[in-house]
C-alpha positions in Angstrom: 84.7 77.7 84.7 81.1 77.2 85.2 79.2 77.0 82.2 75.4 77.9 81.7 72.7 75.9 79.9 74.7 74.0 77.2 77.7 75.5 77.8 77.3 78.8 77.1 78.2 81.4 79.6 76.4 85.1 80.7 79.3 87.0 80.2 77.2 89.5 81.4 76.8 88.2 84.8 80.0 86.5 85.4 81.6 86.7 88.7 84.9 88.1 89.4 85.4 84.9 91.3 85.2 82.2 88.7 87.3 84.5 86.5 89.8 84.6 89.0 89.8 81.1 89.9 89.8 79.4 86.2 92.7 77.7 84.8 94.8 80.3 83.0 93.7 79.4 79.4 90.1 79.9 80.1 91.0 83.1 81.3 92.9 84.5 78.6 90.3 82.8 76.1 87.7 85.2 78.0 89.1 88.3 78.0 89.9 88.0 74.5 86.2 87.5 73.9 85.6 90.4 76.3 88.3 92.6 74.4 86.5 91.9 70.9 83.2 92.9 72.2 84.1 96.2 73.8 85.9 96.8 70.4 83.1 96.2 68.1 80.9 98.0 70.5 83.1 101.0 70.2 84.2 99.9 66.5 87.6 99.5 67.0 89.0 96.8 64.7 92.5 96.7 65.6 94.3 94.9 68.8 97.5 95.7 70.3 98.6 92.7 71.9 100.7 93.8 74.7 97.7 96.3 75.6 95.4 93.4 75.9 97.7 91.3 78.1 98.0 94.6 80.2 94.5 95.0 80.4 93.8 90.8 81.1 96.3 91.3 83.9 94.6 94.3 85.4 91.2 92.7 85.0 92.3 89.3 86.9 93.8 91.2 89.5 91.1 93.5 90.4 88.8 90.2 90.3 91.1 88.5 92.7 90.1 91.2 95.2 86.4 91.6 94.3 85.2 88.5 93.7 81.8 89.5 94.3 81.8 91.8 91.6 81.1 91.0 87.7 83.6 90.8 85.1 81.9 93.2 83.2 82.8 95.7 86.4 86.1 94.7 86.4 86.5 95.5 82.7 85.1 98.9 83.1 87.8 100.1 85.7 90.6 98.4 84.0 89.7 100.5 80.7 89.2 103.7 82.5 92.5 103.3 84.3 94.4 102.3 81.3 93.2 105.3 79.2 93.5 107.9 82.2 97.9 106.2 82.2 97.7 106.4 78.6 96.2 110.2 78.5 93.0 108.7 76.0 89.9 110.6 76.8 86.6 109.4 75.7 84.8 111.7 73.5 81.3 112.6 75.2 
């Protein structure tokens, strides 16, 4: 994993492609970041554990093929195919 100026990474702007190309525990340390941002954004303060590592799955493989896109893409369709499986729709 590539890291920015003094080791800090734009999660933001990450690639698919180092995502899917990192050493497993750099990838499960991200998308546990990832996962508590999206739930304080939406202030969610509770984690179901086998719904993250569903979701970290689903992530890695969607980067695998789209390594051009961002993370932050990936993320996004993971999410909105997990809630449309789970019948969870988002209030407007």
């Amino acid at each position: 994993m590539q890291a920015a100026t003094k080791g800090s990474i734009d999660v933001q702007n990450l690639p698919c492609a180092q995502l899917a190309g990192t050493w497993q525990e750099d990838a499960d340390m991200l998308t546990t970041w990832y996962s508590g941002w999206y739930n304080g954004l939406a202030r969610h303060h509770l984690l179901n554990v086998k719904r993250a590592k569903e979701a970290e799955h689903e992530v890695i493989q969607y980067c695998k093929v789209n390594p051009d896109k961002r993370v932050i893409e990936a993320i996004a369709v993971a999410f909105k195919d997990m809630r449309a499986k789970l019948g969870i729709a988002l209030k407007p």
